[in-house]
DRENDO-1510 file (C-alpha; in Angstrom, 1 decimal, always signed):
<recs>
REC; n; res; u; v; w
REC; 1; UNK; -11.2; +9.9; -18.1 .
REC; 2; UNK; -11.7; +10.6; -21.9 .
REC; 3; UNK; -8.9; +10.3; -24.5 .
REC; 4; UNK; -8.5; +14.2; -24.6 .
REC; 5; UNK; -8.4; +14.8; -21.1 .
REC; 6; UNK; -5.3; +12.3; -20.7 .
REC; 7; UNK; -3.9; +13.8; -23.5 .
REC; 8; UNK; -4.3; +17.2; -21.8 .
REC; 9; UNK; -3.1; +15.6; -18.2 .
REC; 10; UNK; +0.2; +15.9; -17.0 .
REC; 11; UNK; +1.3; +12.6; -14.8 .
REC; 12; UNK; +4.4; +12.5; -12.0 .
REC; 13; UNK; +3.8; +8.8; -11.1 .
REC; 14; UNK; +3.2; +5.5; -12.2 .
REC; 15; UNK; +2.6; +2.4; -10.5 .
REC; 16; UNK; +2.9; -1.0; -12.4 .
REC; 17; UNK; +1.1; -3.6; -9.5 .
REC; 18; UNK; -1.3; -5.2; -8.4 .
REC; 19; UNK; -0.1; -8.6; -9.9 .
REC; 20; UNK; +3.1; -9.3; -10.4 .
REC; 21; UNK; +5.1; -7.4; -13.4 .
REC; 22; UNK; +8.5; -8.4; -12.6 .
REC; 23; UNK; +7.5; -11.9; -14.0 .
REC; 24; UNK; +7.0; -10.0; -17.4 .
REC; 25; UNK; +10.4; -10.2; -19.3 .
REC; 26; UNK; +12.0; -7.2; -18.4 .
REC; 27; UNK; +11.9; -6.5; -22.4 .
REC; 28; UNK; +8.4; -6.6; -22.5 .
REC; 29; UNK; +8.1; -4.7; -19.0 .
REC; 30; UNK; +10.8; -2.0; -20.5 .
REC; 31; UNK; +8.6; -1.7; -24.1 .
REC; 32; UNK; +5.3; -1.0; -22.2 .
REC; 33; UNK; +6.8; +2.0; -20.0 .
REC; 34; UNK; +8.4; +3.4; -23.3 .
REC; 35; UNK; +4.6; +3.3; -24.7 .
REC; 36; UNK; +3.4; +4.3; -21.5 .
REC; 37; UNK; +5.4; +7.4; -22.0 .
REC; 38; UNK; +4.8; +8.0; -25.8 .
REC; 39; UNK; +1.5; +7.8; -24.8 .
REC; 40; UNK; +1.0; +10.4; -21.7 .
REC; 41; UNK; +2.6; +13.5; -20.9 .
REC; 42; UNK; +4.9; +12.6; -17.2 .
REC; 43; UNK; +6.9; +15.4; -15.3 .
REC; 44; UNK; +10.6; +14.8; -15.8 .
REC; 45; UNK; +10.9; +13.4; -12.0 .
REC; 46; UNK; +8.4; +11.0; -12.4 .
REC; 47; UNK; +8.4; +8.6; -10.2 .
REC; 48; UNK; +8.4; +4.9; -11.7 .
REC; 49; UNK; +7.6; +2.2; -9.0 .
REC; 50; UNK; +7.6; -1.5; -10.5 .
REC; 51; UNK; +6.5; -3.9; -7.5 .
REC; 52; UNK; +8.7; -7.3; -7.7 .
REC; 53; UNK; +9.1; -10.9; -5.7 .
REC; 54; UNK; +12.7; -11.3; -5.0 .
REC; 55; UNK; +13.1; -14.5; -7.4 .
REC; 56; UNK; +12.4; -12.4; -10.4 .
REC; 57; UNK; +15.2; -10.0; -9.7 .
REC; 58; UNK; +18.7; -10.4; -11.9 .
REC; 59; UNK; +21.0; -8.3; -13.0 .
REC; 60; UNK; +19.6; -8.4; -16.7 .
REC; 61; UNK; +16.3; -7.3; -15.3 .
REC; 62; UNK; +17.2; -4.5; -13.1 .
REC; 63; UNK; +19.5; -2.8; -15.8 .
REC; 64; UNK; +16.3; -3.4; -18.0 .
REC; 65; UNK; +14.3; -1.9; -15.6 .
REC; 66; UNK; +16.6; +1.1; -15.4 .
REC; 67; UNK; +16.7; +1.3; -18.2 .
REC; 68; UNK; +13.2; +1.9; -19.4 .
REC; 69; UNK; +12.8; +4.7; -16.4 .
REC; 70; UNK; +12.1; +2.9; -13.7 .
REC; 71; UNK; +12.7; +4.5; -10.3 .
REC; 72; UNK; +11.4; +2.7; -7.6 .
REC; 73; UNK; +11.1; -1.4; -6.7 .
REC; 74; UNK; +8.2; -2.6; -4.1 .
REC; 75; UNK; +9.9; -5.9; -3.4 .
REC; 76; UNK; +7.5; -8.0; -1.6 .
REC; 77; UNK; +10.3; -9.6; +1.2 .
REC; 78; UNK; +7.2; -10.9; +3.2 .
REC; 79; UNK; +9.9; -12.1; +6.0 .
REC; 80; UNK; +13.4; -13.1; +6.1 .
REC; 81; UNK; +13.0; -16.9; +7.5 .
REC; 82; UNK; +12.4; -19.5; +5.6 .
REC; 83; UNK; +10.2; -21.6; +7.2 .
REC; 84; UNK; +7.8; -18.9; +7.4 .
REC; 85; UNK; +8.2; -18.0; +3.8 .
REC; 86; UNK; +6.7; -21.6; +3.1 .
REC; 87; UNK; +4.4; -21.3; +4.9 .
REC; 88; UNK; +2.7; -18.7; +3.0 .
REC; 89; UNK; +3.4; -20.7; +0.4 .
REC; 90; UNK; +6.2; -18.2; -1.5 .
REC; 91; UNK; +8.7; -19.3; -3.9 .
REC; 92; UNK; +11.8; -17.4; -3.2 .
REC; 93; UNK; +13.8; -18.0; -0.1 .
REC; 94; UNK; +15.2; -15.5; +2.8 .
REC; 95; UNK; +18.5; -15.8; +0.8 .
REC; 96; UNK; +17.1; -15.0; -2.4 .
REC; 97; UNK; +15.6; -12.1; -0.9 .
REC; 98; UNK; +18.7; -10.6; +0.3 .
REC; 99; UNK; +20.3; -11.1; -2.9 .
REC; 100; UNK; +17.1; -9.3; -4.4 .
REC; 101; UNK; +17.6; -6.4; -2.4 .
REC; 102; UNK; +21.5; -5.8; -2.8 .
REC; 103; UNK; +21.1; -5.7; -6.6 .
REC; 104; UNK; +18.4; -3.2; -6.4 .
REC; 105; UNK; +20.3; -1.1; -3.8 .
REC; 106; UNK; +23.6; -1.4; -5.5 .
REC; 107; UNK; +21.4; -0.2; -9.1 .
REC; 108; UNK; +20.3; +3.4; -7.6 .
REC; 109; UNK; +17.2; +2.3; -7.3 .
REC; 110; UNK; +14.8; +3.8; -4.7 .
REC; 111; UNK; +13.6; -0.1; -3.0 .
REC; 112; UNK; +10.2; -0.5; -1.0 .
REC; 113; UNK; +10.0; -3.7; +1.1 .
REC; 114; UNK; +7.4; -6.1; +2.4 .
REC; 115; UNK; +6.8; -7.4; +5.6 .
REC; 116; UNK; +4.0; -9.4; +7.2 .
REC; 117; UNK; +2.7; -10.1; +10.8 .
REC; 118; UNK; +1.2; -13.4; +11.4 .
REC; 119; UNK; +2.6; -15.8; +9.6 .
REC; 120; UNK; +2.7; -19.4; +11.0 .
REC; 121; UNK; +5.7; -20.3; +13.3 .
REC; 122; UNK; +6.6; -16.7; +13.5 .
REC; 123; UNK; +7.9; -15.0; +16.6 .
REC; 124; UNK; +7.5; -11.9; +17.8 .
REC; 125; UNK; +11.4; -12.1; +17.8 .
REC; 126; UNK; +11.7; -13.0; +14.9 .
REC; 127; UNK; +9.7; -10.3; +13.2 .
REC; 128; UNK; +11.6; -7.5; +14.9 .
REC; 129; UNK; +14.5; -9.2; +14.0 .
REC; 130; UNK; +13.5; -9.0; +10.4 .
REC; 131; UNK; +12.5; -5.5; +11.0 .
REC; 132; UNK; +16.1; -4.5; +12.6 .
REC; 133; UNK; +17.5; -6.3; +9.6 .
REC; 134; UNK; +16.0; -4.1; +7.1 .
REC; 135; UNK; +16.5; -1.0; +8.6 .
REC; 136; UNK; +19.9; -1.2; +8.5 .
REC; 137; UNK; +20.3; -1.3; +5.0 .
REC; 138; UNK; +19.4; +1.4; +2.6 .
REC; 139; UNK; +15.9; +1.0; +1.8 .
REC; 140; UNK; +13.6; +3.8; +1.9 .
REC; 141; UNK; +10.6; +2.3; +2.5 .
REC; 142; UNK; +9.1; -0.6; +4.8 .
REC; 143; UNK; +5.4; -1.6; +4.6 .
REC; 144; UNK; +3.9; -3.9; +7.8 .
REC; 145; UNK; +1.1; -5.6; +6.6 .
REC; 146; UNK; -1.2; -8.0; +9.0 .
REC; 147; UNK; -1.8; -11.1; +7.5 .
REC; 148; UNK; -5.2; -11.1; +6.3 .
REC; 149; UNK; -7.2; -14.5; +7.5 .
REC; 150; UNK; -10.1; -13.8; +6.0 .
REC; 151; UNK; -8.8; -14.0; +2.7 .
REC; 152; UNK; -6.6; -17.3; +3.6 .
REC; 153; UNK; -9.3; -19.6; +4.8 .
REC; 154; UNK; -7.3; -22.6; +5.0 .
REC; 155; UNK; -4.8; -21.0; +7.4 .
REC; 156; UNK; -7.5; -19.6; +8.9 .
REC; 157; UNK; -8.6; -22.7; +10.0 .
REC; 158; UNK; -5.3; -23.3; +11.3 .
REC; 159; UNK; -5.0; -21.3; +13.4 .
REC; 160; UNK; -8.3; -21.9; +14.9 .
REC; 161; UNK; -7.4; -25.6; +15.3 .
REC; 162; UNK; -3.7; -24.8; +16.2 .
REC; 163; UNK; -3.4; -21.1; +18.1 .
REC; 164; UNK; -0.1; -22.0; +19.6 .
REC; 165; UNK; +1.3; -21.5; +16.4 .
REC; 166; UNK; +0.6; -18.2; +15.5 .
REC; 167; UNK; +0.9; -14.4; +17.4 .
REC; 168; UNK; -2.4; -13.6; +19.5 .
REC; 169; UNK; -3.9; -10.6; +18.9 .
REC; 170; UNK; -2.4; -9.2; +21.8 .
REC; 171; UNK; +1.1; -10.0; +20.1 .
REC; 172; UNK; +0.5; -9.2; +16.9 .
REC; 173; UNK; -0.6; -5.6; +18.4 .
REC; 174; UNK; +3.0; -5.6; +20.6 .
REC; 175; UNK; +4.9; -6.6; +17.5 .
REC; 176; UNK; +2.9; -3.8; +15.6 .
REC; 177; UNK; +3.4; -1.0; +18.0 .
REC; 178; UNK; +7.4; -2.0; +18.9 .
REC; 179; UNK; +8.9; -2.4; +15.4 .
REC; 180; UNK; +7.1; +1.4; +15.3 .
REC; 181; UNK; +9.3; +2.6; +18.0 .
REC; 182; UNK; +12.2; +0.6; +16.3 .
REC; 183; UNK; +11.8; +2.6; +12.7 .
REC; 184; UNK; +11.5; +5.6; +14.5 .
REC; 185; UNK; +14.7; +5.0; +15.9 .
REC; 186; UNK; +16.0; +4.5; +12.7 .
REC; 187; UNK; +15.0; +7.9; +11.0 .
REC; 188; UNK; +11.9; +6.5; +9.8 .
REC; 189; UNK; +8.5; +8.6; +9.6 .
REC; 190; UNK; +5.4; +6.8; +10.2 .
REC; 191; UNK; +3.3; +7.6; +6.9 .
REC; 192; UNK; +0.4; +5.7; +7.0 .
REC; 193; UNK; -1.0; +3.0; +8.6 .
REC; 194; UNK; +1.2; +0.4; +7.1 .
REC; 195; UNK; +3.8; +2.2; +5.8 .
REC; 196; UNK; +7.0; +3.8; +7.2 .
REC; 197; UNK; +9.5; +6.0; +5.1 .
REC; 198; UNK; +12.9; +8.1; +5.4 .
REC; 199; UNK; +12.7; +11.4; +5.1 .
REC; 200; UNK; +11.6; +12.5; +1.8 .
REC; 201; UNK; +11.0; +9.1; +1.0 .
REC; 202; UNK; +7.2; +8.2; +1.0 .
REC; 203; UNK; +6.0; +6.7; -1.8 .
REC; 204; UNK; +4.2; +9.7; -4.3 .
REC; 205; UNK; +1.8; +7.4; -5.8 .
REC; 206; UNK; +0.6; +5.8; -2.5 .
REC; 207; UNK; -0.1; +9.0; -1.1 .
REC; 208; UNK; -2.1; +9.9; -4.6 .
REC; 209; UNK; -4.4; +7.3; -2.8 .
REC; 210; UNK; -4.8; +8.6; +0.8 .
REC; 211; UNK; -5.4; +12.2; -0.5 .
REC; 212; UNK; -7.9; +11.1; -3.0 .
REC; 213; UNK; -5.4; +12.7; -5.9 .
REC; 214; UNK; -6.9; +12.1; -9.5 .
REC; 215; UNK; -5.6; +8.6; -10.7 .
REC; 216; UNK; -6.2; +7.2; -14.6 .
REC; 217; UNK; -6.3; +2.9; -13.7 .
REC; 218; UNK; -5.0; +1.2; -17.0 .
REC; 219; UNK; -5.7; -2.9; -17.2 .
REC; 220; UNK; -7.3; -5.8; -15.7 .
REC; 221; UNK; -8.8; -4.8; -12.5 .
REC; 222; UNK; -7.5; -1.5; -12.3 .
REC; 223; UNK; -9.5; +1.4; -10.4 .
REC; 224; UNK; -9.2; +5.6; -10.9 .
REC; 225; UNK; -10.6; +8.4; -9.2 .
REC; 226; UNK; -10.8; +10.7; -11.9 .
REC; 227; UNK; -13.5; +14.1; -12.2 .
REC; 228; UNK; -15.0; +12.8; -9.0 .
REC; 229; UNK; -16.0; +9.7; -10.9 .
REC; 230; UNK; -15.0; +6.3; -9.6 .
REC; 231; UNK; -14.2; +3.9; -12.4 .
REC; 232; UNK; -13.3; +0.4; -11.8 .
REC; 233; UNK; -11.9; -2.4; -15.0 .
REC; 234; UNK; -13.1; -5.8; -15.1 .
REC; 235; UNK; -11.1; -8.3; -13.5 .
REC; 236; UNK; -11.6; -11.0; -16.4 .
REC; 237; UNK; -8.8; -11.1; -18.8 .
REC; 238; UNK; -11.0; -12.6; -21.5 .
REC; 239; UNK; -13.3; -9.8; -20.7 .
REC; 240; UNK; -10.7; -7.0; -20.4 .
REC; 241; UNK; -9.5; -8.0; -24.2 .
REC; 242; UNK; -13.0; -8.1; -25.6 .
REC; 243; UNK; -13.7; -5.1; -25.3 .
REC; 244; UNK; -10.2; -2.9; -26.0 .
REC; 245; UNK; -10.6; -4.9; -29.1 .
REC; 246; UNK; -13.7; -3.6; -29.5 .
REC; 247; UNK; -12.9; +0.1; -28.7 .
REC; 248; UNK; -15.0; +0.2; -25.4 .
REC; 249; UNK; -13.5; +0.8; -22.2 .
REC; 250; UNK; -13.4; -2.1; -20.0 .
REC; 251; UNK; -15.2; -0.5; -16.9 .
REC; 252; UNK; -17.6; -2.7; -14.9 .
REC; 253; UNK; -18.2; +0.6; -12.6 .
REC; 254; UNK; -18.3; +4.0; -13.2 .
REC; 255; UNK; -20.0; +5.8; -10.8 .
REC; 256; UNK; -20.3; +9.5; -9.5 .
REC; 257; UNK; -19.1; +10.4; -5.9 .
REC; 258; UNK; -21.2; +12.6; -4.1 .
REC; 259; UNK; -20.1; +15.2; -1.7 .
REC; 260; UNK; -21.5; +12.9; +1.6 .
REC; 261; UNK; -19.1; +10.1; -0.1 .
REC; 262; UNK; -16.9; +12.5; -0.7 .
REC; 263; UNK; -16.1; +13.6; +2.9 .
REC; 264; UNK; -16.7; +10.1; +4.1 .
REC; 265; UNK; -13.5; +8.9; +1.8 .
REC; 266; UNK; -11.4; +12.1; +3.2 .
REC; 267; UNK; -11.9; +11.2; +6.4 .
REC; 268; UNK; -11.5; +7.3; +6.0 .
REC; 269; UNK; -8.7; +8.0; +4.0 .
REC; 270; UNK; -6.7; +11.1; +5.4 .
REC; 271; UNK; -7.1; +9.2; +8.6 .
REC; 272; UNK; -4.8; +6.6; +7.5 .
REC; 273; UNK; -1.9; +9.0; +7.5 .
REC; 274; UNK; +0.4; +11.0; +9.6 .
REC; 275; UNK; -1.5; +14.1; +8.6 .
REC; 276; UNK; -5.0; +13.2; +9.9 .
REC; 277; UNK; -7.6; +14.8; +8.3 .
REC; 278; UNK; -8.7; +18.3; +9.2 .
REC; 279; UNK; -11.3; +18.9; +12.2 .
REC; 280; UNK; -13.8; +20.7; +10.8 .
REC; 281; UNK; -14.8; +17.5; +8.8 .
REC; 282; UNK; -14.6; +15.0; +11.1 .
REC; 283; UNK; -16.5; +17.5; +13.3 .
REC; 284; UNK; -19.4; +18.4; +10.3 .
REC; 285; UNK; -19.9; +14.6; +9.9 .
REC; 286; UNK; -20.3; +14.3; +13.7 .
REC; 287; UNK; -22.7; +17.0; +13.5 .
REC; 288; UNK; -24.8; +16.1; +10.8 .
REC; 289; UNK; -24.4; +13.2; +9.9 .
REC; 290; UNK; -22.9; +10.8; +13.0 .
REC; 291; UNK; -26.0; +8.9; +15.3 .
REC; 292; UNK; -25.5; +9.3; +19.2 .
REC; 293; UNK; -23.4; +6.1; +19.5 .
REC; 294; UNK; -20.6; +7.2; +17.1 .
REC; 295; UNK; -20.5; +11.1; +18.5 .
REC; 296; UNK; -19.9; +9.0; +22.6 .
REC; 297; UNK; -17.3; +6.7; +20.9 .
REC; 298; UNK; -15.1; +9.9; +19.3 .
REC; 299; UNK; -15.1; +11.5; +22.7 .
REC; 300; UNK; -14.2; +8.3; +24.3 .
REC; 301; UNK; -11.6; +7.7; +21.7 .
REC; 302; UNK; -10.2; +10.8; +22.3 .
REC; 303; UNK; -10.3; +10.6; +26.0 .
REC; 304; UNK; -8.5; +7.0; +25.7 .
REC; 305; UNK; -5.7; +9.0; +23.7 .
REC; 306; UNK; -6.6; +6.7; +20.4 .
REC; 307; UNK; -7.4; +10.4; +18.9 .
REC; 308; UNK; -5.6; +13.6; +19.0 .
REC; 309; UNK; -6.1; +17.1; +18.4 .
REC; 310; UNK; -3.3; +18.7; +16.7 .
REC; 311; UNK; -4.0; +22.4; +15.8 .
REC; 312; UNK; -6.8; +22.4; +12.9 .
REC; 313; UNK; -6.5; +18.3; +12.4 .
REC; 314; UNK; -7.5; +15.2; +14.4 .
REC; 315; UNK; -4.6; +12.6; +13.9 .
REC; 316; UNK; -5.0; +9.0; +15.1 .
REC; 317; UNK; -2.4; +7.8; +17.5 .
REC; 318; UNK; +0.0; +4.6; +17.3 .
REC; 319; UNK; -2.7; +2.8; +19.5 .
REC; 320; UNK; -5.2; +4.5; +17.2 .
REC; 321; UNK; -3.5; +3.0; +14.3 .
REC; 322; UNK; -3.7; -0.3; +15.6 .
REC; 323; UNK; -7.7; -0.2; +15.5 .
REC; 324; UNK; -8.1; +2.2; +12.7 .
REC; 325; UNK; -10.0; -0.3; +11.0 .
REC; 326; UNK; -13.1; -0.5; +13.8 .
REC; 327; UNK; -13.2; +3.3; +14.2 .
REC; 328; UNK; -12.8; +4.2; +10.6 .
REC; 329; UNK; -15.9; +2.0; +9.6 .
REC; 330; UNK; -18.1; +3.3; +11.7 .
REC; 331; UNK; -18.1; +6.2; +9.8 .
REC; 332; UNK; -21.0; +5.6; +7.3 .
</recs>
């Protein structure tokens, strides 16, 4: 994006995360949205989303918060038992937590929480307990997450050496699919993948994401889809301040997408979400650009209910979501 075109650009979301701003002093936090907005031109319903661990949540902070415009707090819960907080190796306790989320609820603020699947010493019970728990308060948005091994590889070791401590597959899968059924019941909608909202709820600028809306990314590590032109910031402070001091953008990618890319993303993508992504891509790719073994596996997908057709759109199932990740790669 050039200076004049987000000068020109109008903006109804922004998302401080990827890192953890609430450890910012909330002064500092509440001086960089008042720039932020001095800076770019946002609708007046913008919607403000600052994510947060529960142990830097106080009173002083929240009102700071508020105060600078904020709207909405992703507060990353992770689970509401202690032992299973430590073992992820978190700071704040289940306690702390629960204090976190009654002063964001009692502020106005719109809350987000976080919850995880597979965490050491974790029963099934226990997650859908955590998952009751949190539906019954106010919260308007709950995002399941499966712990991700691959990127833990000393608890991925673990669990090799020690299964009996963690959720199989199998359960992990079970504990997936019922906590599901148990949001529904709650007035939930299932957005995407890993994330479940009230009604009118979803998060704005999450969606920007799954709909491939034009994003500007601003700081260390930070990626945009802007003019069909992926652009992605170097993840090296030292780097990052180099060159802003220097007047050059701090990209170490910039790339065009191409139409194939294009409609690979919409389907990868829009097939995330409760909305699916309309037939007559998914069918073109199959067409002309899927090899034999993919076009059998979608018809056998379909047949096994993982897919369904749903007037002009294919939408993956609850069982579809579960394996999203096998199916949706295999589209390249």
């Amino acid at each position: 994006m050039t200076a004049e075109e987000a000068r020109n650009a109008a903006f109804d979301s922004l998302y401080l995360g990827g890192g953890t701003p609430s450890a910012v002093p909330a002064g500092l936090l509440g001086e960089l949205l008042r720039d932020l907005r001095r800076s770019f031109a946002f609708d007046a319903d913008t919607e403000v989303t600052i994510e947060a661990n529960p142990d830097d949540v106080n009173a002083d902070a929240v009102s700071a918060w508020r105060a600078a415009g904020a709207t909405r707090v992703s507060l990353g819960v992770q689970s509401l038992r202690d032992g299973e907080l430590r073992a992820i190796d978190r700071i704040h306790s289940a306690d702390e937590a629960r204090r976190a989320l009654r002063l964001l609820l009692e502020s106005g603020l719109s809350v987000s929480a976080d919850l995880m699947i597979g965490i050491p010493e974790q029963p099934r019970s226990g997650f859908l307990a955590d998952v009751d728990e949190l539906s019954t308060t106010a919260v308007d948005h709950l995002s399941i997450y499966v712990l991700e091994l691959d990127r833990a590889k000393p608890m991925a070791e673990d669990r090799r050496r020690r299964p009996e401590r963690y959720l199989d597959d199998d359960g992990q899968a079970d504990a997936y699919l019922e906590a599901g059924e148990r949001l529904a019941g709650a007035g939930f909608r299932h957005d995407e993948v890993s994330n479940w909202s009230r009604p009118g709820r979803a998060s704005r600028h999450n969606a920007k994401y799954w709909t491939r809306a034009p994003t500007l990314g601003l700081g260390v590590g930070a990626h945009e889809l802007w003019g069909e032109r992926r652009r992605a910031n170097t993840a090296s402070l030292g780097a990052y301040l180099d060159a802003v001091e220097h007047g050059r953008r701090p990209t170490v990618d910039d790339r065009p997408v191409g139409a194939l890319e294009r409609a690979r993303e919409e389907i990868i993508l829009g097939a995330r979400t409760a909305e699916g992504v309309a037939a007559e891509r998914i069918d073109g790719w199959l067409r002309d650009h899927a090899d034999a073994s993919l076009r059998e596996d979608w018809a056998a997908w379909r047949e096994a209910g993982l897919v369904e057709r749903r007037g002009d759109r294919y939408v993956l199932s609850e069982r579809g979501f579960l394996v999203s990740s096998e199916m949706l790669c295999r589209f390249v």
